[in-house]
Structure formats: C-alpha cells, structure tokens
N, C-alpha and C positions, 0 to 999 in steps of 0.2 A: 585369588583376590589381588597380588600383588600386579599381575598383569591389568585385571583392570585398571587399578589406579594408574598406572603406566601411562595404558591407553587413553586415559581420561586427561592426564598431564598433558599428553601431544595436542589432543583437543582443544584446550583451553584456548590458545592463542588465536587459532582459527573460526571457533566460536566467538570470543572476543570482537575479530574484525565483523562478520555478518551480524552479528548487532548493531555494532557501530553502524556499519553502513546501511542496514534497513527498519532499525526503531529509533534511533538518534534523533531525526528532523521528522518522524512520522507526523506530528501536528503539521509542520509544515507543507509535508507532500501532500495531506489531506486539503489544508489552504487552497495550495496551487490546483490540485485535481476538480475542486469544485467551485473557481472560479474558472475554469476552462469546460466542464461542463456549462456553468452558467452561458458563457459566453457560445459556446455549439450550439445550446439549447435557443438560444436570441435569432442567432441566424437562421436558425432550424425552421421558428415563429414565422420569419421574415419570408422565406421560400420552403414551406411545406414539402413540396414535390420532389426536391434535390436528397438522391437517393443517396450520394457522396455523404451529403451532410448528416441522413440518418445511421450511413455506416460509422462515422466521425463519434458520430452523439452515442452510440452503443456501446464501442471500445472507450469511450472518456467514462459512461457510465457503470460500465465494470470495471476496469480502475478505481473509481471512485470506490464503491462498491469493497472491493477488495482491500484497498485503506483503511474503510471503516471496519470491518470484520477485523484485520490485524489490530486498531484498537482495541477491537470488544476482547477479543484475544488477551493484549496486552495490561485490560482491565483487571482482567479473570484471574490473570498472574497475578497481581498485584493486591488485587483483596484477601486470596491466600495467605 
C-alpha cells in the first residue's frame, strides 16, 4: 500500500501538467477547430473536385470530432 501511494506521489505533478496542457483551453481549441473546419468546409463548397481540400476537411473533421468526445468525456467526469 505504501508503495502505491509512493507511486501515486511521483505521479501527481506529471499528471498535473497533461491536464493543464490538454483540458485548460479545451473550449477554446474546440472554438478554433470549428472555425477552421467552417472555413475548409467553404472552400470545399467553392471547388468540390479538389481532393487536397477533401483530405484537409477529413483531418480538421476528426480533430473536431475528437475535441468534442474529450468534452463529453470531461462532462461525465464532472457530473460524477
């Protein structure tokens, strides 16, 4: 037992930072990822055909995608 808490001690501060760094501005990065889909999705409109742009608009909309999952995530924690 004592070792766990040990281990859980070293933990903390590392854990600590990857929070910080990737739920901190999550509304934010959500913001940004879906006004940049918006905007791939426009030019997409504009030139259908442009296969660049549907690989563009794929990767922006699983980003996307994956923001909103870390909310629903970060939901679930929180109504706990």
């Amino acid at each position: 037992m004592y070792q766990l808490t040990v281990l859980l001690k070293r933990m903390q501060r590392p854990l600590k930072h990857l929070n910080n760094s990737r739920f901190k501005d999550i509304y934010q990065q959500l913001a940004t990822s879906k006004s940049n889909l918006e905007a791939i999705q426009n030019q997409l409109h504009q030139n259908p055909m442009d296969t660049d742009m549907q690989h563009k608009e794929e990767e922006e909309r699983g980003k996307y995608l994956d923001i909103l999952d870390l909310i629903l995530k970060l939901m679930h924690q929180k109504v706990k």
